[in-house]
Backbone as CSV, one residue per row, in Angstrom:
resi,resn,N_x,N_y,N_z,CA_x,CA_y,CA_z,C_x,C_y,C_z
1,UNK,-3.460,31.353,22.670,-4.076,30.034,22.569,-2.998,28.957,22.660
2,UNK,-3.327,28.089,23.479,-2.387,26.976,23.644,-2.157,25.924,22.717
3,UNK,-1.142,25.398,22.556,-0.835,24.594,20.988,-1.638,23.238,21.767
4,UNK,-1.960,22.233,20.279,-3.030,21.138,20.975,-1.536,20.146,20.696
5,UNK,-2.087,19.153,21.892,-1.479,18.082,22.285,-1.724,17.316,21.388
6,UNK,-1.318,16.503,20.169,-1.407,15.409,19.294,-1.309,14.041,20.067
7,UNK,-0.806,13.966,20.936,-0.930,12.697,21.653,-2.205,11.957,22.057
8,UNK,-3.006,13.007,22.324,-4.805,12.388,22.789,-5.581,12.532,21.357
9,UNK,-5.030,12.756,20.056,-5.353,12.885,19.150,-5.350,11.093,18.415
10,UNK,-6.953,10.603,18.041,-6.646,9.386,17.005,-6.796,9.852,16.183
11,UNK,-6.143,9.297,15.005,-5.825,9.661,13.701,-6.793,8.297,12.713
12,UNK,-7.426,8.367,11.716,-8.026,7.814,11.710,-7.668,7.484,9.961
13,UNK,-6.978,6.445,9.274,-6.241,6.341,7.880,-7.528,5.197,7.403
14,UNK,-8.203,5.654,6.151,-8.925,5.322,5.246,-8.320,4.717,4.256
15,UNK,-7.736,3.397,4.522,-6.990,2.121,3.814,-7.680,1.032,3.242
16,UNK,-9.046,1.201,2.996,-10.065,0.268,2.403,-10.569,-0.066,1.182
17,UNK,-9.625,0.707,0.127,-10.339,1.057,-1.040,-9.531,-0.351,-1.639
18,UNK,-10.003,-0.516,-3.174,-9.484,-1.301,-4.290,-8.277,-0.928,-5.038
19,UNK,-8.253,0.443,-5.155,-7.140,1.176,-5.613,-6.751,0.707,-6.779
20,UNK,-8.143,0.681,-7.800,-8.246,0.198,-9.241,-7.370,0.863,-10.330
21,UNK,-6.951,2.452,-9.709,-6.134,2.533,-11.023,-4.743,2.624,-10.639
22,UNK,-4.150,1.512,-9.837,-2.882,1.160,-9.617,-2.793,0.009,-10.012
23,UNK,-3.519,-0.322,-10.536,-3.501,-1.970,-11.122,-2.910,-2.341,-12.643
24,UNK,-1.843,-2.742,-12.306,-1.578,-4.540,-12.231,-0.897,-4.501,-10.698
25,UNK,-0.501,-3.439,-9.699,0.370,-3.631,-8.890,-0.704,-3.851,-7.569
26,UNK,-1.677,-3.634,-7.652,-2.514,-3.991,-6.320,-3.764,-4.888,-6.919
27,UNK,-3.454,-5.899,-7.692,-3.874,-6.775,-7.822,-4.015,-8.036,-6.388
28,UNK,-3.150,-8.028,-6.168,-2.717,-8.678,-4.852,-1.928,-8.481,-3.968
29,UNK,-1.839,-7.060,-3.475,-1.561,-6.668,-2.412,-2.680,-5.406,-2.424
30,UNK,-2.950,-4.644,-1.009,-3.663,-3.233,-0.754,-2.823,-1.760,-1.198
31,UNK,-3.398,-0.932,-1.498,-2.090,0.235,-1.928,-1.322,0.324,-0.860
32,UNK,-1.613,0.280,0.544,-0.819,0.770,1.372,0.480,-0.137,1.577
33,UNK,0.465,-1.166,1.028,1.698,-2.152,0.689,2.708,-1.638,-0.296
34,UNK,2.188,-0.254,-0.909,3.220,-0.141,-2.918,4.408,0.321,-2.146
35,UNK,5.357,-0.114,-3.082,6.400,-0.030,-2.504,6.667,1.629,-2.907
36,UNK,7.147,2.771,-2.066,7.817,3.833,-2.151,8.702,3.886,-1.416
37,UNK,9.709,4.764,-2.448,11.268,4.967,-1.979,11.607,3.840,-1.160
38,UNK,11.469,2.434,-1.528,12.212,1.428,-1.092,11.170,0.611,0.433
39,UNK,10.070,1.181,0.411,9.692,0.655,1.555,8.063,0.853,1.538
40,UNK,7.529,0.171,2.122,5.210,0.516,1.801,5.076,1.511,2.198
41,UNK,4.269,2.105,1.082,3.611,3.892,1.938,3.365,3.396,3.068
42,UNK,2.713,2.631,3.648,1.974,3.409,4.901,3.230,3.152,5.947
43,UNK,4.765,2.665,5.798,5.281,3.501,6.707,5.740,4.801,6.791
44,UNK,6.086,5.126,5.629,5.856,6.177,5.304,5.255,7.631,6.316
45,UNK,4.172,7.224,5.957,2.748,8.091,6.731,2.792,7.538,8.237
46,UNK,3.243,6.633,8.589,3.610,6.596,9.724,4.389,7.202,10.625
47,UNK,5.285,7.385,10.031,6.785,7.795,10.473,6.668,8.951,10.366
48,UNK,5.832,10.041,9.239,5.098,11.030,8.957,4.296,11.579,10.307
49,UNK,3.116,10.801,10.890,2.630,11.015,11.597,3.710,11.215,12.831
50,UNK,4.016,10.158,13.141,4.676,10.047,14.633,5.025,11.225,14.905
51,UNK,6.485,11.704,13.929,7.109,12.853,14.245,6.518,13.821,14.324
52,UNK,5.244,14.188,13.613,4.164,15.180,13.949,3.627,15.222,15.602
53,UNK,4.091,14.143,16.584,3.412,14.084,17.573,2.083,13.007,17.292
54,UNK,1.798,12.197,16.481,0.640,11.511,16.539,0.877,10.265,17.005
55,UNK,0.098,9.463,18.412,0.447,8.468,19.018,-0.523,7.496,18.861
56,UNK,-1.674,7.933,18.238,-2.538,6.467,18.178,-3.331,6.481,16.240
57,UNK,-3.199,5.232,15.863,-3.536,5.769,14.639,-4.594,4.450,14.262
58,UNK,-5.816,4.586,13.653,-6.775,3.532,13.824,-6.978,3.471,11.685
59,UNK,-6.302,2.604,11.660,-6.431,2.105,10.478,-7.788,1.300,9.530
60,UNK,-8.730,2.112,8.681,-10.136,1.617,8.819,-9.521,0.609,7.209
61,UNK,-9.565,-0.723,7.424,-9.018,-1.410,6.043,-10.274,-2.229,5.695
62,UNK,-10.057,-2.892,4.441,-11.219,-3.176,3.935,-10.339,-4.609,2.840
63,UNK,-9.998,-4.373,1.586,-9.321,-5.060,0.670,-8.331,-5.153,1.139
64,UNK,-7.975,-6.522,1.439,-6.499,-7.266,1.543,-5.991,-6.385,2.847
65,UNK,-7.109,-6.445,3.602,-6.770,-5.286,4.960,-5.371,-6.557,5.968
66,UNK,-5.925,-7.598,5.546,-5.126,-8.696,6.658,-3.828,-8.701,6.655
67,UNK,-3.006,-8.480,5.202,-2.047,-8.251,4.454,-1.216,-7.313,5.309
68,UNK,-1.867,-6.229,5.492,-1.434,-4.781,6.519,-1.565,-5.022,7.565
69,UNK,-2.359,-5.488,8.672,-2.508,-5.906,10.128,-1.061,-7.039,10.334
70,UNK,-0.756,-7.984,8.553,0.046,-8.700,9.249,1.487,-8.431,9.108
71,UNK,1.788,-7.045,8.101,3.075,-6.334,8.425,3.603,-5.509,8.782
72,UNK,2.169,-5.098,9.751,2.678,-3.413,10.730,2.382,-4.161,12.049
73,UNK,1.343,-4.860,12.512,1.027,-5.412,13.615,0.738,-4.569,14.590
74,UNK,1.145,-3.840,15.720,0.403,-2.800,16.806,1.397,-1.638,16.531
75,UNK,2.163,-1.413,15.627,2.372,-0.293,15.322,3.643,0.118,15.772
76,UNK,4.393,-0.578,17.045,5.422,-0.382,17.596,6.308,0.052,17.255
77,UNK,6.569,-0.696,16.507,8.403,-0.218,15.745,7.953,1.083,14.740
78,UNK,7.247,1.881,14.730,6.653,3.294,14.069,6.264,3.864,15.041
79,UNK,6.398,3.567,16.625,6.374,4.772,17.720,4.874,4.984,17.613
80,UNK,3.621,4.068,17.681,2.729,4.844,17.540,1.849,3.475,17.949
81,UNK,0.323,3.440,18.294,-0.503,2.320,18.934,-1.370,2.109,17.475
82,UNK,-1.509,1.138,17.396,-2.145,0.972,15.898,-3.362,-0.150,16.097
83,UNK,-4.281,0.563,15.910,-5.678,-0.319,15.857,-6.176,-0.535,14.155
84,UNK,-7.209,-1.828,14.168,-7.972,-2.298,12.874,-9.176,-2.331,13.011
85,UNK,-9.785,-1.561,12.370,-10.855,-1.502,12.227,-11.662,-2.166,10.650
86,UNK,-11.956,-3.137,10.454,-12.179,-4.063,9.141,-13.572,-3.553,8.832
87,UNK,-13.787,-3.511,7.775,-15.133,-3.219,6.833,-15.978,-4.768,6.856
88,UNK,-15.586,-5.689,6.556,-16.319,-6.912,6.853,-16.062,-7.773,5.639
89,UNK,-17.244,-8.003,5.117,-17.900,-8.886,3.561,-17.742,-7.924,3.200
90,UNK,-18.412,-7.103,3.003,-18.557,-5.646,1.875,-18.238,-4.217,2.390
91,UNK,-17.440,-3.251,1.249,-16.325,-2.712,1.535,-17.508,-1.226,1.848
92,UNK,-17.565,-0.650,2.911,-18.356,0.372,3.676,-18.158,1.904,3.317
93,UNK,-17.123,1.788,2.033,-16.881,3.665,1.485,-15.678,4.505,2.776
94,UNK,-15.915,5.052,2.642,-14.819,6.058,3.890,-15.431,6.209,4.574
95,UNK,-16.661,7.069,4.632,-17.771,7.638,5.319,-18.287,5.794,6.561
96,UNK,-18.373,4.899,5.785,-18.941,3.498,6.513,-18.064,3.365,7.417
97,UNK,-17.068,3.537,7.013,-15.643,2.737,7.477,-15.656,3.657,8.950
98,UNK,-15.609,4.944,9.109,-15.105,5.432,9.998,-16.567,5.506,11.021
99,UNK,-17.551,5.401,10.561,-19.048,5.004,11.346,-18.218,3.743,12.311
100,UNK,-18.450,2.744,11.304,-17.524,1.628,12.000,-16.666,1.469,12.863
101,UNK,-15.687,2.704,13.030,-14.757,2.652,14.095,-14.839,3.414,14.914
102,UNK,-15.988,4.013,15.570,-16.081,4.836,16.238,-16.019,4.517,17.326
103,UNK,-16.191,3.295,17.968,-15.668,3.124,19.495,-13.895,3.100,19.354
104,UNK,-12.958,2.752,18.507,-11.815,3.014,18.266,-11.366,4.348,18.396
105,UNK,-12.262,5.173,17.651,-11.711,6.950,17.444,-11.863,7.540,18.780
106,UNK,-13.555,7.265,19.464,-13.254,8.226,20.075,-14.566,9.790,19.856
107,UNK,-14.545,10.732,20.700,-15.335,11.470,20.290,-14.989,12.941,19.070
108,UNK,-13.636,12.546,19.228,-13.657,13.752,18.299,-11.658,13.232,17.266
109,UNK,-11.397,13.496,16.034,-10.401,12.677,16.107,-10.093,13.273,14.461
110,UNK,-8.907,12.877,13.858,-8.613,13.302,12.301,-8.696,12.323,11.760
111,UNK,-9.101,12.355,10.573,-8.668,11.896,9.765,-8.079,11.929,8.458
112,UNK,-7.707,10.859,7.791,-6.818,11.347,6.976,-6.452,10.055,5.880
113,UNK,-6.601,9.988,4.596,-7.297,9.307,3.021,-5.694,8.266,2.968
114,UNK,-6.212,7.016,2.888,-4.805,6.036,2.876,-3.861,6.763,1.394
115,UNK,-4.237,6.989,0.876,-2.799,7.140,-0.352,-2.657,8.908,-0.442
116,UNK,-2.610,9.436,0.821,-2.374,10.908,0.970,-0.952,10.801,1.914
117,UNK,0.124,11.334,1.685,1.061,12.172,2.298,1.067,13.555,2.234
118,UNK,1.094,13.722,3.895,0.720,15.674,3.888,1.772,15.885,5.058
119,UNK,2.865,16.751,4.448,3.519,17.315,5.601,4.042,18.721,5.899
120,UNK,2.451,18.290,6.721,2.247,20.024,7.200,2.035,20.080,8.868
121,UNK,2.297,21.011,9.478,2.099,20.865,11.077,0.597,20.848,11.226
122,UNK,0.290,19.197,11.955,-0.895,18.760,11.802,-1.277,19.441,12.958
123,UNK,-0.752,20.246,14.541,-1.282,20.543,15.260,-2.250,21.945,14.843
124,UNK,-1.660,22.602,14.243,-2.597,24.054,13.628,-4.330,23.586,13.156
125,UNK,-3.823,22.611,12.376,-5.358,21.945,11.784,-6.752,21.883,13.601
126,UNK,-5.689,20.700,13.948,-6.385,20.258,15.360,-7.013,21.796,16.364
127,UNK,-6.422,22.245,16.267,-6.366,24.077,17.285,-7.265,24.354,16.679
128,UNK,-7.099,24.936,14.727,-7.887,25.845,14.423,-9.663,24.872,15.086
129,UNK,-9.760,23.573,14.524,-11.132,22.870,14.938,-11.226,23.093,16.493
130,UNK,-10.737,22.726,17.558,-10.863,23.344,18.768,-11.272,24.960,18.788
131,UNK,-11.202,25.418,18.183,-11.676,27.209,18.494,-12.802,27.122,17.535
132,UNK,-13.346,26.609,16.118,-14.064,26.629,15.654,-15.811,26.308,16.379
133,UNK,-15.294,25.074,17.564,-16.440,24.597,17.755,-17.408,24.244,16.842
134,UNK,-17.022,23.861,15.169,-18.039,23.005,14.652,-17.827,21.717,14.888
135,UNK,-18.765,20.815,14.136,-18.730,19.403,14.031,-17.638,18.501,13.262
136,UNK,-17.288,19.453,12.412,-15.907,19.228,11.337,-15.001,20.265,10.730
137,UNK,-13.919,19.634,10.404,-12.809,20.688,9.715,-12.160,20.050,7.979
138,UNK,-12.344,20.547,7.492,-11.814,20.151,5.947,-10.198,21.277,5.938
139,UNK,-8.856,20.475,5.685,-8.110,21.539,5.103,-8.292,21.614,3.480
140,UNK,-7.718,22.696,3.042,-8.302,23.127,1.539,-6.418,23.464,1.462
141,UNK,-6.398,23.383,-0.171,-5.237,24.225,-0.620,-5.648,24.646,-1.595
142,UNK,-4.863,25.893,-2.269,-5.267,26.694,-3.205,-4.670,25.800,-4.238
143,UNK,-4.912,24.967,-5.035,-4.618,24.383,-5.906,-4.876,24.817,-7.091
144,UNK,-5.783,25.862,-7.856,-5.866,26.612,-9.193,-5.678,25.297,-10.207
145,UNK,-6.086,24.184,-9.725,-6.385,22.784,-11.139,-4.488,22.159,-11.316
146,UNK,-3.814,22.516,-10.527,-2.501,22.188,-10.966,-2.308,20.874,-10.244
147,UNK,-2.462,20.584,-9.434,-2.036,18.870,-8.915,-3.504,17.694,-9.351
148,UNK,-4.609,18.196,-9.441,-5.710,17.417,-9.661,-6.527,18.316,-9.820
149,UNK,-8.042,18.190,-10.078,-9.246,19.133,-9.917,-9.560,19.654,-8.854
150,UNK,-9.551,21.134,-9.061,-10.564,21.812,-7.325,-11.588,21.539,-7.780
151,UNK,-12.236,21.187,-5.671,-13.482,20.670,-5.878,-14.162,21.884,-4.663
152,UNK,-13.068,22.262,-4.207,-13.284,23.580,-2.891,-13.918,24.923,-3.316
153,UNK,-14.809,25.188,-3.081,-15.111,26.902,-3.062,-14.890,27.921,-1.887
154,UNK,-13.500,28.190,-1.610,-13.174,28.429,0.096,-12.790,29.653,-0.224
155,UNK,-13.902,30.504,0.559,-13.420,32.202,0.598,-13.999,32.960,1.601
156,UNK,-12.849,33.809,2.197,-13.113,34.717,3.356,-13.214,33.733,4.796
157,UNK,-11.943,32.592,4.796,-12.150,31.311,5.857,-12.988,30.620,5.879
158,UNK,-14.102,30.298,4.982,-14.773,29.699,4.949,-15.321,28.659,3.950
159,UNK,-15.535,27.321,4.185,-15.950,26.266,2.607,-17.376,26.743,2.256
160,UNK,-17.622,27.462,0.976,-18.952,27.747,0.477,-19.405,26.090,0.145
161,UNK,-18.619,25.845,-0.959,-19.385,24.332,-1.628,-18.378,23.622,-1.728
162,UNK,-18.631,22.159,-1.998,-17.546,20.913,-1.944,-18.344,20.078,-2.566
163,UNK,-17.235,19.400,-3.838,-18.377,18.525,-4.362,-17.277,17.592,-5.487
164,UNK,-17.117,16.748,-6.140,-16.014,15.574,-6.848,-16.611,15.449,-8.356
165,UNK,-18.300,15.758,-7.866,-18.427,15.817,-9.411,-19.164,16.725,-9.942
166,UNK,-19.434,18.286,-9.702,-19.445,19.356,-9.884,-18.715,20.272,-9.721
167,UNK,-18.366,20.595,-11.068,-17.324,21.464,-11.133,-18.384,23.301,-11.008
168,UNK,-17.218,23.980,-10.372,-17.730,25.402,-10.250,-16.910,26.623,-10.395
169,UNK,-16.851,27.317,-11.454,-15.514,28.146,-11.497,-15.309,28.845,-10.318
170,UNK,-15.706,28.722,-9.287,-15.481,29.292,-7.771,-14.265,28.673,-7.128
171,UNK,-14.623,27.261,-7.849,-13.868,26.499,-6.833,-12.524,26.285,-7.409
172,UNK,-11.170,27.473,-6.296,-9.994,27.288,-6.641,-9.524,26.335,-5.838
173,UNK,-9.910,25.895,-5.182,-8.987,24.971,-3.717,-9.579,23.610,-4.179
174,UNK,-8.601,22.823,-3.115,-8.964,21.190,-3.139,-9.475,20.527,-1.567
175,UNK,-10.083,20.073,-1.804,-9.587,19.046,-0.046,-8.243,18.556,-0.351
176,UNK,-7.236,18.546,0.509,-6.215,18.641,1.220,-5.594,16.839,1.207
177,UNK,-7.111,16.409,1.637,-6.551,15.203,2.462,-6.554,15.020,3.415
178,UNK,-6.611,15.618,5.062,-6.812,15.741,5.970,-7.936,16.394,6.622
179,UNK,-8.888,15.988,7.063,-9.991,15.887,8.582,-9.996,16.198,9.531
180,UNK,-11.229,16.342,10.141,-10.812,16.591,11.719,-12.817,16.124,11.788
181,UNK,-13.284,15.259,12.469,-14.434,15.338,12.837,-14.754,14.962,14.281
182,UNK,-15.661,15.509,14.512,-16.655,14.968,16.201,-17.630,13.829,15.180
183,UNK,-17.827,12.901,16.658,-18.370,11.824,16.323,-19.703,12.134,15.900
184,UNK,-20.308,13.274,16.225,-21.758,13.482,16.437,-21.683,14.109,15.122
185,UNK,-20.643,14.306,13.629,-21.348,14.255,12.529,-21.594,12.951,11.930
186,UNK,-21.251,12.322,12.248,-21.427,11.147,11.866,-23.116,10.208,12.368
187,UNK,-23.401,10.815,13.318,-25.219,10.292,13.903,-25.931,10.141,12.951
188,UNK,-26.184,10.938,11.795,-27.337,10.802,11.105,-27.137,9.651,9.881
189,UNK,-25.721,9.016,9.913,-25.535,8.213,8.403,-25.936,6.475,9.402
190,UNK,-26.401,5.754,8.900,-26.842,3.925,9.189,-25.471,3.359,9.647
191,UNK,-25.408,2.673,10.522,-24.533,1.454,10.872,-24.267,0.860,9.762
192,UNK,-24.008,0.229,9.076,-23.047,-1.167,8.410,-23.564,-0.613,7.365
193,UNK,-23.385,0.733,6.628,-24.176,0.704,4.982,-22.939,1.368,4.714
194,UNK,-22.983,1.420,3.216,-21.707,2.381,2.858,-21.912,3.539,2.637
195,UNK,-21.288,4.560,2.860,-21.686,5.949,2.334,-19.920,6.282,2.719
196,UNK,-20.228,7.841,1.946,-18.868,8.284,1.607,-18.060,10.054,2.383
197,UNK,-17.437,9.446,3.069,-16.918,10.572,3.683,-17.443,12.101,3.003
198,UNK,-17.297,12.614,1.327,-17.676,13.743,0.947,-18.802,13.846,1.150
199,UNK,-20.236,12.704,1.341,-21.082,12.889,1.324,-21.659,13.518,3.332
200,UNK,-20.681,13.245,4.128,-20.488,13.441,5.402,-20.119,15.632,5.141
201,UNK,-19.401,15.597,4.454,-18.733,17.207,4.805,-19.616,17.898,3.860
202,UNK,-20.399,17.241,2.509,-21.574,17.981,1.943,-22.885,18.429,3.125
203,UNK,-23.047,17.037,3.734,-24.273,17.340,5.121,-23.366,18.558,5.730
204,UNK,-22.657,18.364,6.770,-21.845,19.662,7.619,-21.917,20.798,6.634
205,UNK,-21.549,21.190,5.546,-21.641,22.406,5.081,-22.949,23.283,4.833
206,UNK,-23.943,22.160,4.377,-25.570,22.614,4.393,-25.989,22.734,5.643
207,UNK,-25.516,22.640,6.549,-25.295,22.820,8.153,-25.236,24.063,8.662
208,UNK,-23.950,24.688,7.792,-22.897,25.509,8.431,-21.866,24.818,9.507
209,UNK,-21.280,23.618,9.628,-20.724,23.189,10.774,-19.596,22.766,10.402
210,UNK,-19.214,23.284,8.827,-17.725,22.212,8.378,-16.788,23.330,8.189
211,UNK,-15.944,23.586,9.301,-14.940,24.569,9.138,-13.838,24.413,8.303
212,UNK,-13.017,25.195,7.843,-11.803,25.624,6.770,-10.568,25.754,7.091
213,UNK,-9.710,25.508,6.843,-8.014,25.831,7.441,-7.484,25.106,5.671
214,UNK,-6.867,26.538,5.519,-5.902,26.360,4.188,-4.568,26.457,5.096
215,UNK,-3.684,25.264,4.121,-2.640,25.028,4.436,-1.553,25.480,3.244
216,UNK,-0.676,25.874,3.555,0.424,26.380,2.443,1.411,25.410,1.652
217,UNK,1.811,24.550,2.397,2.818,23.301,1.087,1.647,22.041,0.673
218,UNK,2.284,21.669,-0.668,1.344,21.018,-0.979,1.392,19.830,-0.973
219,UNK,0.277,18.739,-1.375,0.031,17.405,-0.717,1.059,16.973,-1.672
220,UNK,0.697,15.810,-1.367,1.591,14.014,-2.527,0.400,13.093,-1.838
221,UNK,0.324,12.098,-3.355,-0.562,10.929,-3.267,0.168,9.864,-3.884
222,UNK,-0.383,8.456,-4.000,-0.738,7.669,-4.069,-1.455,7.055,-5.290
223,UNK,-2.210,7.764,-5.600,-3.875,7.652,-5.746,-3.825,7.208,-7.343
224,UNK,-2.590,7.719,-8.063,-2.487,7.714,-9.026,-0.905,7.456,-9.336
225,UNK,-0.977,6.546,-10.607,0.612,5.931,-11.148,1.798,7.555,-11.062
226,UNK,1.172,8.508,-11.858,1.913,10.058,-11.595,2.097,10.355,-10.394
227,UNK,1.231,10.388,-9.762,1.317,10.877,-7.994,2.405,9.465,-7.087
228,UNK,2.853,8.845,-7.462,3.363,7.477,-7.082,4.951,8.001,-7.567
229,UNK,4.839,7.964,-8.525,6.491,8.521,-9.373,6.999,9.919,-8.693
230,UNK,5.750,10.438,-8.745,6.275,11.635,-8.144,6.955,11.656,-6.425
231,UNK,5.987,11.486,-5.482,6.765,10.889,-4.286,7.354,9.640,-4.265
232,UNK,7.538,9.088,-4.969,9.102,8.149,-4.664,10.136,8.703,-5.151
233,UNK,9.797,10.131,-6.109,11.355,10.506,-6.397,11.741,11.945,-4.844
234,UNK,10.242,12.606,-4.391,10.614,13.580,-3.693,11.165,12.808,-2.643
235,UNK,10.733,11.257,-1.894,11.158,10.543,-1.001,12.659,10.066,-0.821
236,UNK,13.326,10.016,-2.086,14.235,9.049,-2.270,15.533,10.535,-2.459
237,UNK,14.910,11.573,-2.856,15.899,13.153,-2.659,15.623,13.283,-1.407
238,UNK,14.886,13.405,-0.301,15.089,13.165,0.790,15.941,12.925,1.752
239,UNK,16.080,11.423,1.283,16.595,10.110,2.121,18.023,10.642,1.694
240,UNK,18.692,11.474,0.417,19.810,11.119,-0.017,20.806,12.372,0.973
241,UNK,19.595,13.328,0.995,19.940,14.800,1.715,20.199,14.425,3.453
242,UNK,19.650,13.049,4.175,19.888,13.288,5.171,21.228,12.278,5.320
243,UNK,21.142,11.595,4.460,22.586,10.188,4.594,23.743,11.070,4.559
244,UNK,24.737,10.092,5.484,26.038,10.987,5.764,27.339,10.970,4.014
């Protein structure tokens, strides 16, 4: 099987939220502005992407989205084409947001949660969904409750159940953080309403159409003041390992 080309791949970053429990620090700025290891996540995840091979990346923003359009601009100086896709007056969930950008994405495309860093070879993800032929791909990690709550029930390659606020002693894995959908799961949710990406991969699984790919190293977020401390210190051991 031939490795997939990331270049015809849009990448699709869910940068719309409030990011209420980072606050007092995104009071007035968006998370994707916090400063890590000396510089805003989302170059970060940029620079992340690129080197993965990812050349177009469609940013769905929502809160203080203008803030970000006006200090990345088309993406250039991060090697990569950068589109905005804005939520409006009222903020459209993940699931809205990426309804919303679908003449941006494209028919089939990843995505991937603004305060997630994942660095894992994103082409395997893309392949395994190309041979799957479903409508979607969730990666899972075996997480056993140690970085956050599993919400995954993934066994024998496959997602049994997925869910944020049912817990199931089945469920050892997490979502990942990373996506992969065709546009055509997305048909059955309304234009301009909000709904929420999990509620998108709950439909696909009562389906049968939301395929599985566990990945082996594990994520870093954002999402939380701990998850923040934590990659700015793995970022900043990094940076120190490659300086001369």
């Amino acid at each position: 099987m031939s490795r997939e080309n990331l270049g015809s791949w849009p990448v699709a970053i869910l940068a719309g939220g409030l990011a209420t429990r980072l606050r007092p620090a995104t009071e007035k700025i968006p998370k994707a502005l916090i400063t890590v290891a000396g510089q805003p996540f989302l170059a970060h995840q940029l620079r992340l992407l690129q080197s993965a091979g990812i050349r177009k990346v469609v940013l769905c923003v929502g809160y203080r989205g203008e803030m970000i359009e006006q200090e990345f601009g088309n993406g250039r100086n991060f090697g990569v084409e950068l589109s905005y896709s804005f939520d409006g007056p009222e903020l459209l969930g993940t699931g809205g947001a990426l309804k919303k950008a679908q003449l941006l994405l494209g028919q089939r495309f990843l995505v991937l949660y603004g305060d997630s860093y994942l660095p894992i070879d994103y082409a395997a993800p893309a392949q395994a969904f190309s041979a799957s032929r479903k409508l979607g791909l969730m990666t899972v990690y075996r997480n056993e409750g140690r970085w956050d709550t599993s919400n995954v029930w993934f066994q024998d390659g496959a997602i049994k159940s997925y869910s944020k606020k049912e817990q199931r002693s089945e469920m050892r894995y997490i979502d990942y953080g990373l996506g992969i959908l065709d546009s055509t799961a997305l048909a059955p949710w309304p234009d301009g309403k909000a709904f929420d990406l999990a509620d998108v991969y709950c439909d696909l699984i009562s389906r049968n159409e939301l395929a599985g790919f566990e990945v082996e190293q594990r994520f870093y977020e954002i999402g939380s003041p701990e998850g923040l401390v934590e990659l700015d210190a793995m970022l900043r051991s990094q940076q120190l390992s490659v300086s001369p």
